[in-house]
LUMLUMDREN-2810 file (N, C-alpha, C; in Angstrom, 1 decimal):
<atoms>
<atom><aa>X</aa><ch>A</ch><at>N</at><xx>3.7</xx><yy>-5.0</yy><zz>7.3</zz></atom>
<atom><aa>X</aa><ch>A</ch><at>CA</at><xx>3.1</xx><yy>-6.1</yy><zz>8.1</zz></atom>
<atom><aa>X</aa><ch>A</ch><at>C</at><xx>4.1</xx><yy>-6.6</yy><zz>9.1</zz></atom>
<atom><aa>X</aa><ch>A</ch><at>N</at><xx>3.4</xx><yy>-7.1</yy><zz>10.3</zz></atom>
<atom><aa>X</aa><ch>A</ch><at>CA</at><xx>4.7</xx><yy>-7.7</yy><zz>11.1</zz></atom>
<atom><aa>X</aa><ch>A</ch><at>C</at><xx>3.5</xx><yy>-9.1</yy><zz>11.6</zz></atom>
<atom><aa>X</aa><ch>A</ch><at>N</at><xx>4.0</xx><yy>-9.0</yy><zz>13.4</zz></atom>
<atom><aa>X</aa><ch>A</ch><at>CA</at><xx>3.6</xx><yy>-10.6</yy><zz>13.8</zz></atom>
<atom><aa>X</aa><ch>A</ch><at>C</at><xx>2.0</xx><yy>-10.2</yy><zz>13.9</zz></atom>
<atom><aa>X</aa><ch>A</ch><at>N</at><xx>1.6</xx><yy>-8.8</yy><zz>14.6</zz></atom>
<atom><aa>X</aa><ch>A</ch><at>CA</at><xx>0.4</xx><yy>-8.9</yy><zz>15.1</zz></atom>
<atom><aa>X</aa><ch>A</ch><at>C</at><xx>-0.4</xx><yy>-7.5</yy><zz>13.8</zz></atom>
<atom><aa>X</aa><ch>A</ch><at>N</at><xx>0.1</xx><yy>-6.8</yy><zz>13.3</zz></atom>
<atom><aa>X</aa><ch>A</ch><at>CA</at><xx>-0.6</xx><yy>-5.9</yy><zz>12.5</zz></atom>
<atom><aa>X</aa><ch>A</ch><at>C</at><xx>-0.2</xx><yy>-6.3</yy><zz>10.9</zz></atom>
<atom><aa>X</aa><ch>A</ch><at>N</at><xx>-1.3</xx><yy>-5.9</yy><zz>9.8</zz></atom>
<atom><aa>X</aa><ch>A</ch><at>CA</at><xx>-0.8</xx><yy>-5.2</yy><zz>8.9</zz></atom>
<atom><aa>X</aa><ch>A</ch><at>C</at><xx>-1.3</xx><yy>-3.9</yy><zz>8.3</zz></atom>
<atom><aa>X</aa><ch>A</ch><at>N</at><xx>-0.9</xx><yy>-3.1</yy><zz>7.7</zz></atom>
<atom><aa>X</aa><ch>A</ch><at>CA</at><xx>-1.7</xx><yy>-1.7</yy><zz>7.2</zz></atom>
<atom><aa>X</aa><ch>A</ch><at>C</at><xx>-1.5</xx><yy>-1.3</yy><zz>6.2</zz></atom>
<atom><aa>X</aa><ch>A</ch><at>N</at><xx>-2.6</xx><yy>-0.8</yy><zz>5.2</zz></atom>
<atom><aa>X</aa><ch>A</ch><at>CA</at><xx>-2.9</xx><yy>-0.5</yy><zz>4.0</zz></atom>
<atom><aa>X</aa><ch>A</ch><at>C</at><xx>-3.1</xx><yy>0.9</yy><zz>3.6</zz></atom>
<atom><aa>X</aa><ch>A</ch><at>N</at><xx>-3.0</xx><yy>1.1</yy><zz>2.8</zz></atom>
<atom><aa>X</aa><ch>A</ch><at>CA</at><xx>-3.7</xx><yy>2.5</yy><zz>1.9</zz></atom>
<atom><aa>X</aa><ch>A</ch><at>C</at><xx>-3.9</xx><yy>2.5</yy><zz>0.8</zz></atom>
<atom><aa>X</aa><ch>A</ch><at>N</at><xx>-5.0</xx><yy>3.3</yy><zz>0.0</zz></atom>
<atom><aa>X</aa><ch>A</ch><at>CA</at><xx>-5.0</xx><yy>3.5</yy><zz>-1.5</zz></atom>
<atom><aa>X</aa><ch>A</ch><at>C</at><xx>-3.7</xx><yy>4.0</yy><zz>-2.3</zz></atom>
<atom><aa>X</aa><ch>A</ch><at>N</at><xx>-2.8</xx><yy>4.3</yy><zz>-1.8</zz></atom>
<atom><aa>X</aa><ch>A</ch><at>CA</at><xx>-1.0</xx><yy>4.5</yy><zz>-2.5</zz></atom>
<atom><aa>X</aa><ch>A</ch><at>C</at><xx>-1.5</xx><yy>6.4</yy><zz>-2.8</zz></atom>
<atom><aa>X</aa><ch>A</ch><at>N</at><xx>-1.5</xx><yy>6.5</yy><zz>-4.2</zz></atom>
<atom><aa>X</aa><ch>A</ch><at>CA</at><xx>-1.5</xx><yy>7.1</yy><zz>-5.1</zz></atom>
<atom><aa>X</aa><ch>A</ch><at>C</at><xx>-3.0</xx><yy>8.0</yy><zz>-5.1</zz></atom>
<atom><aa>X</aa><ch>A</ch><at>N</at><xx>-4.1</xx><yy>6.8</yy><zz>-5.0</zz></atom>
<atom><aa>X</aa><ch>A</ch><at>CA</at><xx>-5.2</xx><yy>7.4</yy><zz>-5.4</zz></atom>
<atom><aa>X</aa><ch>A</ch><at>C</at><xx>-5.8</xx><yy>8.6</yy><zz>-4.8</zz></atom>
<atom><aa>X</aa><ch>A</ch><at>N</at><xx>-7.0</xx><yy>9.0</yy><zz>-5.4</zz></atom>
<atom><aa>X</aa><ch>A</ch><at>CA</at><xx>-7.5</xx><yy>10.7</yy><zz>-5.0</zz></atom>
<atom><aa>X</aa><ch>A</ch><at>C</at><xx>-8.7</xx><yy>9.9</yy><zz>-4.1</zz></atom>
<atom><aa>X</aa><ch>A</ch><at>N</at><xx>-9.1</xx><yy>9.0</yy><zz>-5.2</zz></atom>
<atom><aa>X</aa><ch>A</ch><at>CA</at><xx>-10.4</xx><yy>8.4</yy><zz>-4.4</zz></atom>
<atom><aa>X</aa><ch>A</ch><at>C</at><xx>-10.4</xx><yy>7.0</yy><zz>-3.4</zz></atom>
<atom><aa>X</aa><ch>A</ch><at>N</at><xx>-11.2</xx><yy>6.7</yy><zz>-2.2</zz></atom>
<atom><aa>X</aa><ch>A</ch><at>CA</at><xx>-11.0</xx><yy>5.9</yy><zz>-1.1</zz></atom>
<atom><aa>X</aa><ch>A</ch><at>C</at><xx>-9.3</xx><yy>5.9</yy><zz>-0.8</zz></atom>
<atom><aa>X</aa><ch>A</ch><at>N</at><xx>-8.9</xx><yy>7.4</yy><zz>-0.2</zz></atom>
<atom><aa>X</aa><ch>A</ch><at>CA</at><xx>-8.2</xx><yy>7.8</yy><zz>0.2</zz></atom>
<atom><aa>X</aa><ch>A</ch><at>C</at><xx>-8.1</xx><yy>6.9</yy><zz>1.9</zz></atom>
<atom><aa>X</aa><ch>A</ch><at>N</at><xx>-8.7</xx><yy>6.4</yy><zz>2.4</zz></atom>
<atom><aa>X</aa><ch>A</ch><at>CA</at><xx>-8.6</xx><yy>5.6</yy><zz>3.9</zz></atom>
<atom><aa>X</aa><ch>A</ch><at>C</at><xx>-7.2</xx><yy>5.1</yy><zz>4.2</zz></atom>
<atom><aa>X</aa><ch>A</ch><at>N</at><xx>-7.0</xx><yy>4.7</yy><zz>5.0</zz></atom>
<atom><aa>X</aa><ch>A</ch><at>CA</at><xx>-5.4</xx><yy>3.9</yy><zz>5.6</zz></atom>
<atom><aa>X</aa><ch>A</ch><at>C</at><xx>-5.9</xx><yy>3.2</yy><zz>6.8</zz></atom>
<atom><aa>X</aa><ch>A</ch><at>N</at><xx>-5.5</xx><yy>1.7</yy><zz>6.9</zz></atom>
<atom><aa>X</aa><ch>A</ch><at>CA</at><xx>-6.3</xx><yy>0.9</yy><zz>8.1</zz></atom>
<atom><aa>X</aa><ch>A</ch><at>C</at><xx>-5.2</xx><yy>0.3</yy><zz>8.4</zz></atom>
<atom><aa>X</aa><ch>A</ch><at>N</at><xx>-5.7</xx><yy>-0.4</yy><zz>9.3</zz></atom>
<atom><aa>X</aa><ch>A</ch><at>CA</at><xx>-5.0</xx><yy>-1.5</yy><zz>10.0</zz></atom>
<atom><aa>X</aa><ch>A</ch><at>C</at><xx>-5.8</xx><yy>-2.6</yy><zz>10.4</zz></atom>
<atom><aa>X</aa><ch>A</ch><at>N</at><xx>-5.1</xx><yy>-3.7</yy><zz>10.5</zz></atom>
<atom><aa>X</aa><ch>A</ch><at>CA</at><xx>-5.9</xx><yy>-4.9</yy><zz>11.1</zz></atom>
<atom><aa>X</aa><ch>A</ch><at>C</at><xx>-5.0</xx><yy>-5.7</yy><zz>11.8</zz></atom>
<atom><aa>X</aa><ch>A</ch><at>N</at><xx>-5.4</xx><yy>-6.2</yy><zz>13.0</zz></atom>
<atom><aa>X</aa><ch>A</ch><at>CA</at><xx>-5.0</xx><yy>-6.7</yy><zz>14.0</zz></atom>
<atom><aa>X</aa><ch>A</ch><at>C</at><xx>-5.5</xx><yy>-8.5</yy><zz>13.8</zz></atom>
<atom><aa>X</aa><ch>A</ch><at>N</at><xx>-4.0</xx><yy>-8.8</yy><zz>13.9</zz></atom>
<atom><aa>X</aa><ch>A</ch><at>CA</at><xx>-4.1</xx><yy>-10.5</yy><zz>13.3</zz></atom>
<atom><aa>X</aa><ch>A</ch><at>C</at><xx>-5.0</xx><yy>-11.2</yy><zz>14.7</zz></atom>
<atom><aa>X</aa><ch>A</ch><at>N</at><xx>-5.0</xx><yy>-11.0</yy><zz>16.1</zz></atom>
<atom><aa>X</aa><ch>A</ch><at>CA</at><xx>-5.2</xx><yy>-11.7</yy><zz>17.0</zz></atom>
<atom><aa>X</aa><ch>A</ch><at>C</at><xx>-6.7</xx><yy>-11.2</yy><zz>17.8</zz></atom>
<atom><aa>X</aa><ch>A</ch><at>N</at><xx>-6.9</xx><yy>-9.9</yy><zz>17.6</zz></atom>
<atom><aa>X</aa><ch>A</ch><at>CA</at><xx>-8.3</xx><yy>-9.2</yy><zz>17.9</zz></atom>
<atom><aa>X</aa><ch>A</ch><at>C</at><xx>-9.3</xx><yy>-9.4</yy><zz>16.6</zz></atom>
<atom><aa>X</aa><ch>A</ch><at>N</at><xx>-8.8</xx><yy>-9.9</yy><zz>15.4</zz></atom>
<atom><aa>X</aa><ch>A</ch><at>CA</at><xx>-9.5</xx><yy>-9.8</yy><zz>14.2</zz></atom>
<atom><aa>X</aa><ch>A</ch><at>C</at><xx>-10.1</xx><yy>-8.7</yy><zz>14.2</zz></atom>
<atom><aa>X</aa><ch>A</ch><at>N</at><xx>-9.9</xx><yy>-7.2</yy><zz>13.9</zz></atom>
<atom><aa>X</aa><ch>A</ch><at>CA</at><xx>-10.6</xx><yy>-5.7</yy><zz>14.0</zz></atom>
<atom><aa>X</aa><ch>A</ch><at>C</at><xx>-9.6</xx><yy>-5.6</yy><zz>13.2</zz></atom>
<atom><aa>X</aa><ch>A</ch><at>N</at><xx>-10.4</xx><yy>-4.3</yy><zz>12.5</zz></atom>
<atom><aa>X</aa><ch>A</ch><at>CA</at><xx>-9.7</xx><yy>-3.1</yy><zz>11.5</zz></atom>
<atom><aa>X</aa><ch>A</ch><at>C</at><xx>-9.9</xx><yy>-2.0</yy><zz>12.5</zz></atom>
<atom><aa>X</aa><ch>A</ch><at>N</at><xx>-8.4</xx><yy>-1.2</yy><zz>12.2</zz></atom>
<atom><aa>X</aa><ch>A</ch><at>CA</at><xx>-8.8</xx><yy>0.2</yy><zz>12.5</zz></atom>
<atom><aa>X</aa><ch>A</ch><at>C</at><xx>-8.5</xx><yy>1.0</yy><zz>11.6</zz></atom>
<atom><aa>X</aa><ch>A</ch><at>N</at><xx>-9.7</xx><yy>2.1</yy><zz>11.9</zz></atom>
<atom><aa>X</aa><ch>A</ch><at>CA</at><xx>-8.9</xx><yy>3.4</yy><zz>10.8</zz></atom>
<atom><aa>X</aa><ch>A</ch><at>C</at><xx>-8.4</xx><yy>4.5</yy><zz>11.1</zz></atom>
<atom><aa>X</aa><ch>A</ch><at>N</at><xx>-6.9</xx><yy>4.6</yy><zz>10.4</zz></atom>
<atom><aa>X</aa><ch>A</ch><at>CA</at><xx>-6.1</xx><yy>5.3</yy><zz>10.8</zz></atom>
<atom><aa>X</aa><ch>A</ch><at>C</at><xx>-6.3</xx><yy>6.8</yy><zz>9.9</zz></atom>
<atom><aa>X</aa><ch>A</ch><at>N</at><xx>-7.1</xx><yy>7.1</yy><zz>9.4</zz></atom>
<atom><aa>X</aa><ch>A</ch><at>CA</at><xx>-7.1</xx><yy>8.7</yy><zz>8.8</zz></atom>
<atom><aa>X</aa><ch>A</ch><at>C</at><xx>-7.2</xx><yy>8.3</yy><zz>7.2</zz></atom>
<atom><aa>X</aa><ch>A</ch><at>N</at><xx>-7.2</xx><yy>9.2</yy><zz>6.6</zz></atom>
<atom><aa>X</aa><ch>A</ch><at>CA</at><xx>-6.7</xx><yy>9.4</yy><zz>5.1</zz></atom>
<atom><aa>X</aa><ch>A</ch><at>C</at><xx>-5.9</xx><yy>10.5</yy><zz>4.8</zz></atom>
<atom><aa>X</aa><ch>A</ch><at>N</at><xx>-5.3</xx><yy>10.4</yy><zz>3.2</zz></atom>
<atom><aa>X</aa><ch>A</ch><at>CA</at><xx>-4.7</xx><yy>11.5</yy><zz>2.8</zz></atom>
<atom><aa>X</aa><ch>A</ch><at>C</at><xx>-4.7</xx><yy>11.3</yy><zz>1.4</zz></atom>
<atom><aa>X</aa><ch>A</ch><at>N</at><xx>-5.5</xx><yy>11.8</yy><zz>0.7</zz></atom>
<atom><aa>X</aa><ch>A</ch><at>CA</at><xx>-5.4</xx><yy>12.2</yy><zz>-0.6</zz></atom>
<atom><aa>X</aa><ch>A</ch><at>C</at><xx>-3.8</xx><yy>12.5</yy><zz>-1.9</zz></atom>
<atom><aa>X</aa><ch>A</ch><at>N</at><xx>-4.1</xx><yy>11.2</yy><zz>-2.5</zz></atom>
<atom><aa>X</aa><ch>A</ch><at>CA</at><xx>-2.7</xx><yy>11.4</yy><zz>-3.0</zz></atom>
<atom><aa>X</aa><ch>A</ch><at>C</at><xx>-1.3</xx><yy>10.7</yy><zz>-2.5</zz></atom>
<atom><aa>X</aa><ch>A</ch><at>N</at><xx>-1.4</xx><yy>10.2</yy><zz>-1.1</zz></atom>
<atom><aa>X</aa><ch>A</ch><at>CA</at><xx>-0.3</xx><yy>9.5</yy><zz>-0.6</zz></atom>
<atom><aa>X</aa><ch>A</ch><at>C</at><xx>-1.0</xx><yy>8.8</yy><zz>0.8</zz></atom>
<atom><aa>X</aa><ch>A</ch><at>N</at><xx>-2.0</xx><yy>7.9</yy><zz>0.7</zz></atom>
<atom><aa>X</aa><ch>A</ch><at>CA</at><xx>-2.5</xx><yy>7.1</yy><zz>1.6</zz></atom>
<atom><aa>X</aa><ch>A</ch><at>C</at><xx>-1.2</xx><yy>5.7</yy><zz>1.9</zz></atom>
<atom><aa>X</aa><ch>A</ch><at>N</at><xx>-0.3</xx><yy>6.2</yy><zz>2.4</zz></atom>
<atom><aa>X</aa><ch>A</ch><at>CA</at><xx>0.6</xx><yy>4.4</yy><zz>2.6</zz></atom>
<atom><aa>X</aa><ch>A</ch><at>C</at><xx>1.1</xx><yy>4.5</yy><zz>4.1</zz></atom>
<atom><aa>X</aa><ch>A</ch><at>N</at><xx>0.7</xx><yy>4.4</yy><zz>4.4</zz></atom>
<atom><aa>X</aa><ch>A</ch><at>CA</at><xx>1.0</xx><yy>4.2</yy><zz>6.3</zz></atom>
<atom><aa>X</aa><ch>A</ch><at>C</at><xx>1.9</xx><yy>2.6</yy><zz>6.4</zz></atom>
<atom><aa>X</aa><ch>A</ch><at>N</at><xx>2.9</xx><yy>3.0</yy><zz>7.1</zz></atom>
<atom><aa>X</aa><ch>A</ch><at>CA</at><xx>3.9</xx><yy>2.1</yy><zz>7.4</zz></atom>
<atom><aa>X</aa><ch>A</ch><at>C</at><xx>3.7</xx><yy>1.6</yy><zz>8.5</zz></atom>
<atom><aa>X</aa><ch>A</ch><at>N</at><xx>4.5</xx><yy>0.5</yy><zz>9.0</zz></atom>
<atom><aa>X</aa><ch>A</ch><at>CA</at><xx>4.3</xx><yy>-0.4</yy><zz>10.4</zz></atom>
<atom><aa>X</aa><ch>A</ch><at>C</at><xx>5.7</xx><yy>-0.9</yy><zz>10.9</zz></atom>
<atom><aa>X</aa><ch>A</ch><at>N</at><xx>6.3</xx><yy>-0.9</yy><zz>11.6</zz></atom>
<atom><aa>X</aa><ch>A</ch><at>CA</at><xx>7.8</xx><yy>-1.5</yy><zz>11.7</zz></atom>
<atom><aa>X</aa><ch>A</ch><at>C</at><xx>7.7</xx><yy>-3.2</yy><zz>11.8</zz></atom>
<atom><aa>X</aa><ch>A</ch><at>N</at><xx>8.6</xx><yy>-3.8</yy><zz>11.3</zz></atom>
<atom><aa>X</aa><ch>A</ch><at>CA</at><xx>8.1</xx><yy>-5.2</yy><zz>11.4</zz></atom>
<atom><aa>X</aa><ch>A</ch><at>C</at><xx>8.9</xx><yy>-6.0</yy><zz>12.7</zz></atom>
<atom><aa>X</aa><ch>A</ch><at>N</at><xx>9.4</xx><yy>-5.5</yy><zz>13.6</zz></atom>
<atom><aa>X</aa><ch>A</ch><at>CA</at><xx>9.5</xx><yy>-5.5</yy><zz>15.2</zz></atom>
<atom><aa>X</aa><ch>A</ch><at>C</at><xx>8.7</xx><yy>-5.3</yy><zz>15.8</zz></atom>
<atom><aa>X</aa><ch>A</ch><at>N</at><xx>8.4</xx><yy>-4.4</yy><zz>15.9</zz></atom>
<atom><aa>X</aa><ch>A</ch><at>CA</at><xx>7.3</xx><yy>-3.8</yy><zz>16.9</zz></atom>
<atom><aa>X</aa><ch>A</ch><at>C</at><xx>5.8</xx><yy>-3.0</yy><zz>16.5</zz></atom>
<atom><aa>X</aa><ch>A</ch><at>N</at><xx>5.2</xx><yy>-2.5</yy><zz>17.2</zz></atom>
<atom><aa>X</aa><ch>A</ch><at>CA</at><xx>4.1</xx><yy>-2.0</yy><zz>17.0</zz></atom>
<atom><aa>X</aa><ch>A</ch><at>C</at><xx>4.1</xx><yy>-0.3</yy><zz>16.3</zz></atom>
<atom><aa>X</aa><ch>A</ch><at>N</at><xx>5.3</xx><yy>0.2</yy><zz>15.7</zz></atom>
<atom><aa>X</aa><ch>A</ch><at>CA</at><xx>5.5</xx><yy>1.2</yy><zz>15.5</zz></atom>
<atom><aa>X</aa><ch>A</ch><at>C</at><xx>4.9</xx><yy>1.6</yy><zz>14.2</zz></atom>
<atom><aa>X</aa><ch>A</ch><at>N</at><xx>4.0</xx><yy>2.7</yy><zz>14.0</zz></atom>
<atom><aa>X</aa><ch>A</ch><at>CA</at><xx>3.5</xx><yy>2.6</yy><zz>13.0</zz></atom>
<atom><aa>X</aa><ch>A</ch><at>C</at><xx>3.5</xx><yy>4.4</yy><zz>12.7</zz></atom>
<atom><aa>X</aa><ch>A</ch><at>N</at><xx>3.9</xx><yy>4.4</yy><zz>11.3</zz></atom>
<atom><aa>X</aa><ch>A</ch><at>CA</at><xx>4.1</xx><yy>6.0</yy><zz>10.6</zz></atom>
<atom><aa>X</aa><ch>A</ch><at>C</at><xx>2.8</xx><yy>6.3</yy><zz>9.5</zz></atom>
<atom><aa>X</aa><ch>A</ch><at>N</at><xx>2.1</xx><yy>7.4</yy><zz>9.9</zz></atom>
<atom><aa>X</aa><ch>A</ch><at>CA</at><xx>1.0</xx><yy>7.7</yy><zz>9.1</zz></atom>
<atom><aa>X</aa><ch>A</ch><at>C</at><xx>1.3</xx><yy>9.0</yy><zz>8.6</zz></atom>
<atom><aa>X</aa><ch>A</ch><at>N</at><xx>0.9</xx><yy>9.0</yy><zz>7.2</zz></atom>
<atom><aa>X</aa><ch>A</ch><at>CA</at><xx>1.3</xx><yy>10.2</yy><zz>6.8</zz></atom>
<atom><aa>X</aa><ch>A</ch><at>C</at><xx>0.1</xx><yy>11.2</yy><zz>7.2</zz></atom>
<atom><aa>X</aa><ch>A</ch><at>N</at><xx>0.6</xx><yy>12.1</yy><zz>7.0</zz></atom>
<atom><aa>X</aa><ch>A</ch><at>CA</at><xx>-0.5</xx><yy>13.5</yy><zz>7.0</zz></atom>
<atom><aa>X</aa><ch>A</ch><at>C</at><xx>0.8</xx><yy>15.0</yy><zz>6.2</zz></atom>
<atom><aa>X</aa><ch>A</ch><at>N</at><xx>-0.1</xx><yy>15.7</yy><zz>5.5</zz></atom>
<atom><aa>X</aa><ch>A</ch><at>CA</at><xx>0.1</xx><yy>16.6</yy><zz>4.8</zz></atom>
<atom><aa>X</aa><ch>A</ch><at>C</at><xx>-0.8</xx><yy>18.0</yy><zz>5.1</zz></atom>
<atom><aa>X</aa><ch>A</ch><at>N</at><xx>0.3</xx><yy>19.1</yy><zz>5.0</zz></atom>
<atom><aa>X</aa><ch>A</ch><at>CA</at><xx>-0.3</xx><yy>20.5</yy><zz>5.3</zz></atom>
<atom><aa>X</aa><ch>A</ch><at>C</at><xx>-1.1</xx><yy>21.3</yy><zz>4.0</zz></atom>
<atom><aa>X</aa><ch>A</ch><at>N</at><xx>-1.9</xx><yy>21.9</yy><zz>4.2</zz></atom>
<atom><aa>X</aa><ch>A</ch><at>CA</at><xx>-2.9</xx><yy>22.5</yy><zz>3.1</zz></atom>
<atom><aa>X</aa><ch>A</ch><at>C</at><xx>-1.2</xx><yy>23.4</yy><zz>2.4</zz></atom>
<atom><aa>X</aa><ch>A</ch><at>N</at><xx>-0.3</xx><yy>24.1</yy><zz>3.2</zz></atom>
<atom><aa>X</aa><ch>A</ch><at>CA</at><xx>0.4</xx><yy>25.0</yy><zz>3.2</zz></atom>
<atom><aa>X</aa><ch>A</ch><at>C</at><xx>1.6</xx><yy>24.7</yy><zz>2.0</zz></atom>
<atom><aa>X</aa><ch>A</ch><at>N</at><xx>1.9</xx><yy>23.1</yy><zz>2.4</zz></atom>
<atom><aa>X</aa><ch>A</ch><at>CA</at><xx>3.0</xx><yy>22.8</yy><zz>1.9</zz></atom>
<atom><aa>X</aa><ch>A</ch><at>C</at><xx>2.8</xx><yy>21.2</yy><zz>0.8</zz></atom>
<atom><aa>X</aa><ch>A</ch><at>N</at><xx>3.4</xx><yy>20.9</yy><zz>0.1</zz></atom>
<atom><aa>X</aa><ch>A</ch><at>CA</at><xx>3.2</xx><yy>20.0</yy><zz>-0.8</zz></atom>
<atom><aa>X</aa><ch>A</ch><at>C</at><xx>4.1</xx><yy>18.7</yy><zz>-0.4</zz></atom>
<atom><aa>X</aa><ch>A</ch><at>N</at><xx>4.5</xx><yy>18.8</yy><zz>0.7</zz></atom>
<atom><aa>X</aa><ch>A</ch><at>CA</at><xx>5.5</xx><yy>17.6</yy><zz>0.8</zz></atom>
<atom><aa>X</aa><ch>A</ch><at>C</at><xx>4.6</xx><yy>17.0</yy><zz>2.2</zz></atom>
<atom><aa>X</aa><ch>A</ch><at>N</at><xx>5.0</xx><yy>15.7</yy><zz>2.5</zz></atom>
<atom><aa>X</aa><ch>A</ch><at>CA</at><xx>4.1</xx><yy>14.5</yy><zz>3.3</zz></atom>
<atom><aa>X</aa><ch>A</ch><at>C</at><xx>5.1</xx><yy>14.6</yy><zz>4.4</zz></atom>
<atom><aa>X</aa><ch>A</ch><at>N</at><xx>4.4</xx><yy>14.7</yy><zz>5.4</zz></atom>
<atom><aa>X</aa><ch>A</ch><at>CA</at><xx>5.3</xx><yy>14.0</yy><zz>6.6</zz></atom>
<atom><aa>X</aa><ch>A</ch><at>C</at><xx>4.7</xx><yy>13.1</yy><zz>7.6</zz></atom>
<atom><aa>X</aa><ch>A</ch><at>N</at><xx>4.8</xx><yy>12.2</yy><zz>8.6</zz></atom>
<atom><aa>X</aa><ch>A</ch><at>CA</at><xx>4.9</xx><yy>11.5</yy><zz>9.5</zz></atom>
<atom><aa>X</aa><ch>A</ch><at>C</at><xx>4.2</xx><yy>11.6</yy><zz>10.7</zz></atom>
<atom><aa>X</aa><ch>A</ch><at>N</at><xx>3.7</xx><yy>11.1</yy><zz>11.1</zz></atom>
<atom><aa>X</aa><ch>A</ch><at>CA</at><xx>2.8</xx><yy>10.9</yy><zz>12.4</zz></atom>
<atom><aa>X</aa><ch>A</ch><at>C</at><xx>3.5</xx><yy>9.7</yy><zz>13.1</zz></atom>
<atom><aa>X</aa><ch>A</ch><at>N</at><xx>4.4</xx><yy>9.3</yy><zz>14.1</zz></atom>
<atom><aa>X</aa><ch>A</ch><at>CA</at><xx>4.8</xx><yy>8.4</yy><zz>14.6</zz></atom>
<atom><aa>X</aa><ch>A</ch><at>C</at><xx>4.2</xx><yy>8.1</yy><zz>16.2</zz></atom>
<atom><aa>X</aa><ch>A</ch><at>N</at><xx>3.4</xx><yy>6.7</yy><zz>16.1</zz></atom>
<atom><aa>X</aa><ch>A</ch><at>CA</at><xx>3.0</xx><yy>6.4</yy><zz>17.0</zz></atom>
<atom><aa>X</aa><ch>A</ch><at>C</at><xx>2.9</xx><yy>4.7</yy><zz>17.4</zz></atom>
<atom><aa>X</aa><ch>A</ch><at>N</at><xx>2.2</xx><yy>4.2</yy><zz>18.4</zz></atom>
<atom><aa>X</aa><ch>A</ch><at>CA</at><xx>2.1</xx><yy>2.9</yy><zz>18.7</zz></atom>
<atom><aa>X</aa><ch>A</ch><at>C</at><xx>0.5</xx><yy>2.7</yy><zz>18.1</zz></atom>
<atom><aa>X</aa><ch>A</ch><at>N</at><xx>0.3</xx><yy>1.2</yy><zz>17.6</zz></atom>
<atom><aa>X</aa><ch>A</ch><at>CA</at><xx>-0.9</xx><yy>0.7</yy><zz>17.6</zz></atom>
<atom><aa>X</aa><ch>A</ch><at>C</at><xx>-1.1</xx><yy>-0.2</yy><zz>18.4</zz></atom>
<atom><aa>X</aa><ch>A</ch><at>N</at><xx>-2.5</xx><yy>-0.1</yy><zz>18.9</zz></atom>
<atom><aa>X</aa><ch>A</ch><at>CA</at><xx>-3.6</xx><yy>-0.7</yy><zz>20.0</zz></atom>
<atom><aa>X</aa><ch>A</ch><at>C</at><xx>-4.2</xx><yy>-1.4</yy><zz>19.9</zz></atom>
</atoms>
């Protein structure tokens, strides 16, 4: 969470796998993707920087999507 977002996910769970965000000053959710198993999308609490996980069918480990939210 920071001044203008915060973002959520189901953590852990298999089921309502989603990851959002909500914008304190537009009052909107957005949705940021899912991932089964590790839905926790990060936010920097400076700025607008925000890390979404995403995972390969290939490999078992989680990596990062680094981008701005809008």
């Amino acid at each position: 969470m920071n001044d203008s977002w915060i973002v959520w996910g189901s953590g852990s769970q298999t089921d309502n796998a989603g990851m959002y965000a909500f914008n304190w000053s537009k009052k909107e959710v957005k949705y940021l993707g899912e991932l089964k198993g590790y839905s926790r999308p990060i936010i920097a609490s400076e700025n607008d920087t925000a890390l979404i996980p995403k995972h390969s069918d290939s490999d078992q480990a989680v990596s990062f999507t680094v981008g701005q939210l809008r």
